[in-house]
DOLUMVO-325640 format. One record per residue (C-alpha): x, y, z; residue in three letters. Coordinates in steps of 0.001 Angstrom, whole numbers, m for minus. Layout:
N
u X v Y w Z resn ALA
...
end
This chain:
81
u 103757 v 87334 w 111926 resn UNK
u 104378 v 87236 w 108404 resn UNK
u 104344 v 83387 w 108325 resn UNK
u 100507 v 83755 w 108620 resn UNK
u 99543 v 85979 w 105442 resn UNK
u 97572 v 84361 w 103604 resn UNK
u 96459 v 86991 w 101088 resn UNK
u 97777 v 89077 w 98798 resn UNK
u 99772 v 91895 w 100454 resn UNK
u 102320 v 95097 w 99304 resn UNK
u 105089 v 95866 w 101346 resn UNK
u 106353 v 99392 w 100598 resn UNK
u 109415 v 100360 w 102497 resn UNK
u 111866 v 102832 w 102989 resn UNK
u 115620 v 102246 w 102687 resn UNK
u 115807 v 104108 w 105762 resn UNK
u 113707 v 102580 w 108547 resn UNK
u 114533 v 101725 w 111900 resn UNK
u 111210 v 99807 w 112404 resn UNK
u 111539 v 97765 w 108807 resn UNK
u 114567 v 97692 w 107787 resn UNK
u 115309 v 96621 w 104307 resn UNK
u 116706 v 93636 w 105642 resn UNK
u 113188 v 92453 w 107476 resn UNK
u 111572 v 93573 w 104189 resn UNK
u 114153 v 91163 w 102390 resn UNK
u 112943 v 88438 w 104914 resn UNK
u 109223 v 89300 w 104235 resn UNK
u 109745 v 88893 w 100736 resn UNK
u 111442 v 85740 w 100821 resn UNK
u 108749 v 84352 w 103089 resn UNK
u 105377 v 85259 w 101170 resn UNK
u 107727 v 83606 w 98261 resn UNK
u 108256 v 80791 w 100599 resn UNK
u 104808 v 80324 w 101213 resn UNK
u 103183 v 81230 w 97790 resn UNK
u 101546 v 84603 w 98807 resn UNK
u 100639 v 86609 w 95453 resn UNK
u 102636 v 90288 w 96851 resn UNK
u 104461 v 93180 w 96136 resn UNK
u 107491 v 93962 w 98241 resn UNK
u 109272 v 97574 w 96878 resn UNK
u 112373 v 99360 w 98864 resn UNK
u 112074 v 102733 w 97650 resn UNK
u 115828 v 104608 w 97800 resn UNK
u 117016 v 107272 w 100111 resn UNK
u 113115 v 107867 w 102047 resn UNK
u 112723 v 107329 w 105636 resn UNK
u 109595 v 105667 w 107371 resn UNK
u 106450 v 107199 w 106451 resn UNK
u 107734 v 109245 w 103147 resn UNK
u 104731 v 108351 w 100802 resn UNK
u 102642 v 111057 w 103320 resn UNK
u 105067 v 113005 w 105112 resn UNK
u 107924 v 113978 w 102438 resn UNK
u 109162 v 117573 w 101456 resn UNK
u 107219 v 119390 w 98809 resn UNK
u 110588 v 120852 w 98225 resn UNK
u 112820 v 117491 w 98104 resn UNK
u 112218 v 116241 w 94288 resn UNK
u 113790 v 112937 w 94987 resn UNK
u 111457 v 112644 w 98145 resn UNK
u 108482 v 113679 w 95988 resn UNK
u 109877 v 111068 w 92966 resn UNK
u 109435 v 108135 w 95344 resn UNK
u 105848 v 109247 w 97232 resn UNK
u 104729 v 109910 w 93639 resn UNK
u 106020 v 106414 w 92238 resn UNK
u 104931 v 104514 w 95880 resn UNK
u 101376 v 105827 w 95301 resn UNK
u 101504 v 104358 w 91909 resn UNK
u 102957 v 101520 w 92853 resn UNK
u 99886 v 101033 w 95203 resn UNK
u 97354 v 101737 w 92663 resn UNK
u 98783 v 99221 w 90107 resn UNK
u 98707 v 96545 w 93259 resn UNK
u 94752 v 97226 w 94048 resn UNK
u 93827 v 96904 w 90184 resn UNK
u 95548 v 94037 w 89657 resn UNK
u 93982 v 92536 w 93624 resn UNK
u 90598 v 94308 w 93164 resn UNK
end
């Protein structure tokens, strides 16, 4: 699946993620490097799948890494856009 991106692309994932595990991200990465795809690939610490819009107000390190993934995501579309 991967093997076939040929645009620029941002991976965002979660160090805890049964779906993506870092691992796959790893192999994502190493891929789009393989295949010289212009990305962003980011394993953000101690989240779960789906943090950057389901975290806990409450949780600052949870909020740290939505806050810095959003970011993250901005800086990515100026720099595509």
């Amino acid at each position: 699946m991967i093997l076939g991106v040929k645009v620029p692309i941002a991976i965002l994932g979660a160090e805890i993620d049964q779906r993506s595990p870092p691992e796959l991200i790893k192999e994502f990465e190493a891929a789009l490097v393989a295949n010289e795809v212009d990305h962003f690939a980011k394993i953000y610490p101690g989240v779960a799948h789906g943090w950057t819009v389901r975290y806990k107000d409450d949780n600052a390190a949870e909020v740290k890494c939505a806050k810095e993934a959003h970011q993250d995501l901005l800086d990515w579309f100026g720099k595509c856009v």
